[in-house]
C-alpha positions as CSV (number, residue, x, y, z in Angstrom):
1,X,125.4,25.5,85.1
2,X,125.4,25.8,89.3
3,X,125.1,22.8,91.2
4,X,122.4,23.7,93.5
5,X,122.5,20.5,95.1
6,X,126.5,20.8,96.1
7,X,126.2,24.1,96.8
8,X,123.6,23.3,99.5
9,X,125.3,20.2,100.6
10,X,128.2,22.6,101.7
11,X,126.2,25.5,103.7
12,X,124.1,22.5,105.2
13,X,127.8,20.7,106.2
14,X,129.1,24.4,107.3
15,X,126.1,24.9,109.5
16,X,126.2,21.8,110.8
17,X,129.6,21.9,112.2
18,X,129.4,25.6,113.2
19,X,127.0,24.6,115.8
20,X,128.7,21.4,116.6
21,X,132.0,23.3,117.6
22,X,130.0,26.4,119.0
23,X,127.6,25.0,121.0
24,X,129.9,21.8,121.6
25,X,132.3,24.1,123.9
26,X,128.8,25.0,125.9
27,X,127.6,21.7,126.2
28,X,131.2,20.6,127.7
29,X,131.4,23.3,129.9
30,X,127.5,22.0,131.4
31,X,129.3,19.0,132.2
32,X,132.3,19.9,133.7
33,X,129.7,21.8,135.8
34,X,129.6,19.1,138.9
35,X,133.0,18.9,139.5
36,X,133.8,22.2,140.4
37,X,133.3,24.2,143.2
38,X,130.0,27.7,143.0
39,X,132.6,30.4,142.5
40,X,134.1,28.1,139.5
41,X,130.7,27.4,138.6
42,X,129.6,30.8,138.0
43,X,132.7,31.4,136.2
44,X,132.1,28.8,134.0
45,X,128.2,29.8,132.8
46,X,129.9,33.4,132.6
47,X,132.6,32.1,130.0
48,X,129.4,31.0,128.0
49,X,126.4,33.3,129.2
50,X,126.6,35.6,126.1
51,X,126.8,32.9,123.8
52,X,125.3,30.0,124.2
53,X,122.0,30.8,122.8
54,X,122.7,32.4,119.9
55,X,125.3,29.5,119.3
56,X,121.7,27.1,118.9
57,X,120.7,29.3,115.4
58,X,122.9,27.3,113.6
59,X,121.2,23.7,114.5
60,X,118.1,25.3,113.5
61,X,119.8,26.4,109.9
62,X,121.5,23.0,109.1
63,X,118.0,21.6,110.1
64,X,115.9,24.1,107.7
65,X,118.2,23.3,105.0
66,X,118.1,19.7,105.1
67,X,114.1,20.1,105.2
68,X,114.0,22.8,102.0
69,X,116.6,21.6,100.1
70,X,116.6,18.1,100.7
71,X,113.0,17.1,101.6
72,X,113.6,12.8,100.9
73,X,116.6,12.9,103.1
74,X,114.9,15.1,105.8
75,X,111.5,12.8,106.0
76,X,114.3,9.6,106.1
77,X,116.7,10.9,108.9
78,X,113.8,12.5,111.2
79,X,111.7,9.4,110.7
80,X,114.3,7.1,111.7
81,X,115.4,9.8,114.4
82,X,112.6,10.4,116.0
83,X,113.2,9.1,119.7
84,X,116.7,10.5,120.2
85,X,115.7,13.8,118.5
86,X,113.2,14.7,120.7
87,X,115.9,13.5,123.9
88,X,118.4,16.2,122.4
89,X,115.0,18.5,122.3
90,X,114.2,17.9,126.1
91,X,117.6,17.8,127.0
92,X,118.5,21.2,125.5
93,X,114.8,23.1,126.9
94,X,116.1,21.5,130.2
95,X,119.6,23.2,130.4
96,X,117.9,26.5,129.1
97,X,115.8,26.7,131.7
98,X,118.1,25.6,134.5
99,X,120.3,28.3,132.8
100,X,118.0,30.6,133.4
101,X,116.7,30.2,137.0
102,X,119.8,28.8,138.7
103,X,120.8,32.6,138.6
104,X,117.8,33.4,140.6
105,X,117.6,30.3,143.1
106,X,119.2,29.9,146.8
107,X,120.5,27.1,148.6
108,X,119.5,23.8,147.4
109,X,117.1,25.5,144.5
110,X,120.2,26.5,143.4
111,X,122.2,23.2,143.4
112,X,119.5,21.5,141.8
113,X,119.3,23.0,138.7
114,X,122.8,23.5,138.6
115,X,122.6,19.7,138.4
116,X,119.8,19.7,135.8
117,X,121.8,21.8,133.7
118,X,124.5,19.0,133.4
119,X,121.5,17.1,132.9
120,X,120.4,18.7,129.7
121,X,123.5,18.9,128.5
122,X,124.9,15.5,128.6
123,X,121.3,14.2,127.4
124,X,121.8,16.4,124.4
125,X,125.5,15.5,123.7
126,X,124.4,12.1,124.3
127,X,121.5,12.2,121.8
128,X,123.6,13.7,118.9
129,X,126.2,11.4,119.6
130,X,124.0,8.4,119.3
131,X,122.1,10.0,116.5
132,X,125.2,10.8,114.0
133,X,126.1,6.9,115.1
134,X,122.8,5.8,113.6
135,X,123.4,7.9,110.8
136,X,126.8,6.7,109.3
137,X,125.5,3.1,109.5
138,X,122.7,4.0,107.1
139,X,119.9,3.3,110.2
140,X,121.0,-0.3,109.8
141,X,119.2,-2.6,112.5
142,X,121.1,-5.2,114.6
143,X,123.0,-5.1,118.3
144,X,126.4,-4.7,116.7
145,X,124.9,-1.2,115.1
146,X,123.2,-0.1,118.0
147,X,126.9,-0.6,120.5
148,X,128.6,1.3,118.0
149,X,126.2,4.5,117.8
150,X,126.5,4.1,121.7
151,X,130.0,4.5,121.6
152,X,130.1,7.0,118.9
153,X,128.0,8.8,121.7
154,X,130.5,8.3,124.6
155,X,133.1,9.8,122.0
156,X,131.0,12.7,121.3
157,X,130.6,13.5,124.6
158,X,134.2,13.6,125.4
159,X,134.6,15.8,122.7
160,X,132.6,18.5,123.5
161,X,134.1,17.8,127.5
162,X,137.1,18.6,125.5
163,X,136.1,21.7,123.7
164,X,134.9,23.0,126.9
165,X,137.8,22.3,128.8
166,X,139.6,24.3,126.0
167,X,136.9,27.0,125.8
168,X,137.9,27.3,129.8
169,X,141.3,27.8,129.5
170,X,140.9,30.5,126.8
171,X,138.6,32.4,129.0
172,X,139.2,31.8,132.6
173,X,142.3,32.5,134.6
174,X,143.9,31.3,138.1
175,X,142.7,27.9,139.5
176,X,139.8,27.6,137.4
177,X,141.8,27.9,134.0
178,X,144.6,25.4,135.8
179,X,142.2,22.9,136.5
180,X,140.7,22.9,132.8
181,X,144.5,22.7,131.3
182,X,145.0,19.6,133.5
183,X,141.5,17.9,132.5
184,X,142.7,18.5,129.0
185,X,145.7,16.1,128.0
186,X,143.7,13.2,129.6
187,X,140.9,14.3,127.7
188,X,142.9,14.2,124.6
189,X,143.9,10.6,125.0
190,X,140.2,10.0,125.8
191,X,138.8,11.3,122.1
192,X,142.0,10.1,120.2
193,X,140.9,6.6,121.4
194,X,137.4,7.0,120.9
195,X,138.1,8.5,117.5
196,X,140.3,5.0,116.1
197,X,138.0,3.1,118.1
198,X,134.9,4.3,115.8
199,X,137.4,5.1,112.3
200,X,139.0,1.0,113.3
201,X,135.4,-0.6,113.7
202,X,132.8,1.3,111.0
203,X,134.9,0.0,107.7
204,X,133.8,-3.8,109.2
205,X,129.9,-2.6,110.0
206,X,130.2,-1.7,106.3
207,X,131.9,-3.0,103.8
208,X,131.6,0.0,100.9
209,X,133.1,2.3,103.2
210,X,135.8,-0.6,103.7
211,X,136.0,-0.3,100.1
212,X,135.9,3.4,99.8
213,X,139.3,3.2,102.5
214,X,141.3,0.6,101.3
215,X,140.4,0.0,96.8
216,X,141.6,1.7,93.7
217,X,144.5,3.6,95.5
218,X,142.1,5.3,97.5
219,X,143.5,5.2,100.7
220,X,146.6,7.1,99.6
221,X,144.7,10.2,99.6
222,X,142.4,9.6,102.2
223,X,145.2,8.9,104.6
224,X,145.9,12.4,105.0
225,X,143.6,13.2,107.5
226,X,143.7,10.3,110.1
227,X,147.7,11.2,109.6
228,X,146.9,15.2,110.5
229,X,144.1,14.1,113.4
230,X,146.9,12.4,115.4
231,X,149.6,15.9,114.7
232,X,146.5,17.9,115.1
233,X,146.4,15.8,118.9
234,X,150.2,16.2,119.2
235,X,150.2,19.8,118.9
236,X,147.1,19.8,121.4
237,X,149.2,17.6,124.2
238,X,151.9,20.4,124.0
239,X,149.5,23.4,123.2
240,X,147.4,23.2,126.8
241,X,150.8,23.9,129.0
242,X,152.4,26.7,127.1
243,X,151.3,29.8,129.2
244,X,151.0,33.1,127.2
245,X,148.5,31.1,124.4
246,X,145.3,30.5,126.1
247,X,143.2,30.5,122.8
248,X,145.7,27.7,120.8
249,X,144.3,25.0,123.1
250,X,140.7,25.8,121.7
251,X,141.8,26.3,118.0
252,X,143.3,23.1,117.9
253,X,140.5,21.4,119.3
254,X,138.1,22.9,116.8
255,X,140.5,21.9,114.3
256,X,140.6,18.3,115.5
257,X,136.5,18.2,115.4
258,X,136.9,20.0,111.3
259,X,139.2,16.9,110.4
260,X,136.8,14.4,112.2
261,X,133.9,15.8,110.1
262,X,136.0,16.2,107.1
263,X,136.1,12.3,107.8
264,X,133.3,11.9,107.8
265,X,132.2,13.4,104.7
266,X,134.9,11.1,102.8
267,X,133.5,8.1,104.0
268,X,129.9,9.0,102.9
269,X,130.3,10.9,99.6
270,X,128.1,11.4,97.4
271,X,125.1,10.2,99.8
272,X,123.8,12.4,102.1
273,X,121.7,9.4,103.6
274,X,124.3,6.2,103.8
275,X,124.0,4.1,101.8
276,X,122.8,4.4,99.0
277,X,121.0,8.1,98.9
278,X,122.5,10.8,96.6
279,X,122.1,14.6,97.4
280,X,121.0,14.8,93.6
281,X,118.2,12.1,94.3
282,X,117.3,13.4,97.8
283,X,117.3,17.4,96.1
284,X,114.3,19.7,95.5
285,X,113.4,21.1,92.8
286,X,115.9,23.6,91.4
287,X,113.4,25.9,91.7
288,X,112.5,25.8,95.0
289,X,116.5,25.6,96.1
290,X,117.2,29.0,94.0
291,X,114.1,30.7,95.9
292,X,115.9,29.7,99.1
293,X,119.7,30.3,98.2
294,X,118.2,34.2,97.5
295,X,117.1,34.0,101.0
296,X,120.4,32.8,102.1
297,X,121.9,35.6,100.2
298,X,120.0,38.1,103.2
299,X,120.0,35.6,106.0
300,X,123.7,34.1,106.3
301,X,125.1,37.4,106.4
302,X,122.9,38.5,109.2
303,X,123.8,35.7,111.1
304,X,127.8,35.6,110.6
305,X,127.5,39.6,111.5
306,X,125.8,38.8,114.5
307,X,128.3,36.1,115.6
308,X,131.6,38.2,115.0
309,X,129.3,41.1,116.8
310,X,128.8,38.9,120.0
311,X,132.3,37.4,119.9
312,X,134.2,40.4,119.6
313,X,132.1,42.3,122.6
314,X,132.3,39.7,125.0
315,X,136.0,39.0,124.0
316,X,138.3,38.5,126.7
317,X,138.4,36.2,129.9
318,X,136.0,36.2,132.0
319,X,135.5,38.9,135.4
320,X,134.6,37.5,138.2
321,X,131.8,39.8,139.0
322,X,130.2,39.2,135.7
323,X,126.5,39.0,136.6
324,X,125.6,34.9,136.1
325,X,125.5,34.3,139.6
């Protein structure tokens, strides 16, 4: 018999971290945006122009799933959520518009919502940041859970710096492409110490992940993936100043956010809400997740079509007459 749970579980987690890594490289780039000159600035929306909406349809997949095929999880995370959801809300509207009409301002029109589009996007990476902090400690109240889903957001937000950074040396070229190689091995150190920073503190916020890490042998096979996380960083130190492999820098990176989730789902599994909430006891009814998985059977390849569509048109770096000015 199917699993319909599981098999949700893993579409939800695959959405999920779709639009963390694809809409994570556009977020970075909004907030690299400040420190870099107008023609670098155009540049940089350019690298991201043709993608960055559609790279949102995915947040609004992983989302519908959760709410159709896990309805007491949805109501619990939302509900606890609320606040920082709708920051990530007005904090993406804000960088769509000030994509949008920093094209067709002048002079300090245009400066200003250059500067609100860095806005959005670090209110939205910080708001997911501070939300999947929340999350992982079960929504627990007390100070020493709120500073940790603060700093969970602080290491979010360096990732996706990160990702764009990377994103910018895959597409860019000349001093734009050098600056973003030499933002990246800093940057590197930066999420490698936010990373055992958060993996070094959570097991002491909570002692069944603490048991989940270090009982009944288990850390031997769970030890794998810190162990790759740190070659996966090695490999990216050396990766960003080979020339002649502009996209390794960016795979890499992705890789490094797919063992971080990867993680992530070891430390919580079976629960989809910590601590204590199953995907079995948080599922639908069969029913209603078989009418959906036929939908999903239209819809998912629709989307992925669309996605290799975009990627492989606007493939290649970026000109600099390319029309986001």
């Amino acid at each position: 018999m199917i699993d319909l749970p599981i098999i949700f579980t893993v579409l939800m987690g695959a959405a999920i971290l779709a639009y963390v890594v694809l809409d994570g490289y556009d977020l970075g780039v909004g907030m690299l945006m400040p420190a870099a000159s107008r023609d670098e600035q155009n540049r940089m929306v350019a690298s991201i122009g043709p993608f960055w909406d559609a790279n949102e349809t995915w947040l609004v997949l992983g989302i519908g799933l959760l709410l159709v095929a896990f309805p007491a999880a949805h109501g619990e995370i939302l509900g606890a959520l609320y606040l920082p959801v709708a920051a990530m809300l007005v904090g993406l509207m804000l960088r769509g518009v000030a994509f949008e009409l920093r094209i067709k301002a002048e002079g300090w029109h245009r400066e200003l919502w250059n500067w609100l589009f860095w806005a959005g996007s670090t209110l939205a990476s910080l708001a997911q940041g501070f939300m999947l902090g929340r999350y992982i400690t079960g929504f627990a109240p007390g100070l020493d859970y709120w500073l940790f889903a603060l700093v969970v957001a602080g290491g979010l937000c360096g990732g996706y710096v990160l990702l764009g950074a990377t994103w910018l040396v895959f597409k860019t070229e000349g001093a734009l492409q050098k600056v973003a190689r030499t933002l990246t091995r800093p940057l590197v150190l930066v999420v490698v110490a936010f990373m055992g920073l958060v993996s070094a503190w959570l097991p002491f916020l909570d002692s069944r992940i603490m048991a989940r890490w270090f009982e009944g042998g288990h850390f031997w096979w769970l030890a794998p993936v810190p162990l790759l996380a740190l070659a996966n960083a090695f490999a990216l130190w050396r990766a960003v100043m080979q020339d002649g492999r502009d996209a390794r820098p960016f795979v890499l990176t992705l890789a490094f956010f797919a063992l971080g989730f990867a993680g992530l789902v070891l430390g919580i599994w079976p629960n989809l809400v910590p601590p204590d909430l199953s995907i079995w006891a948080a599922a639908s009814p069969p029913s209603s997740q078989g009418f959906v998985l036929a939908g999903l059977v239209v819809l998912l390849p629709a989307i992925l079509g669309y996605t290799w569509w975009s990627y492989s048109v606007f493939r290649g770096k970026v000109a600099v007459d390319s029309g986001y000015h």
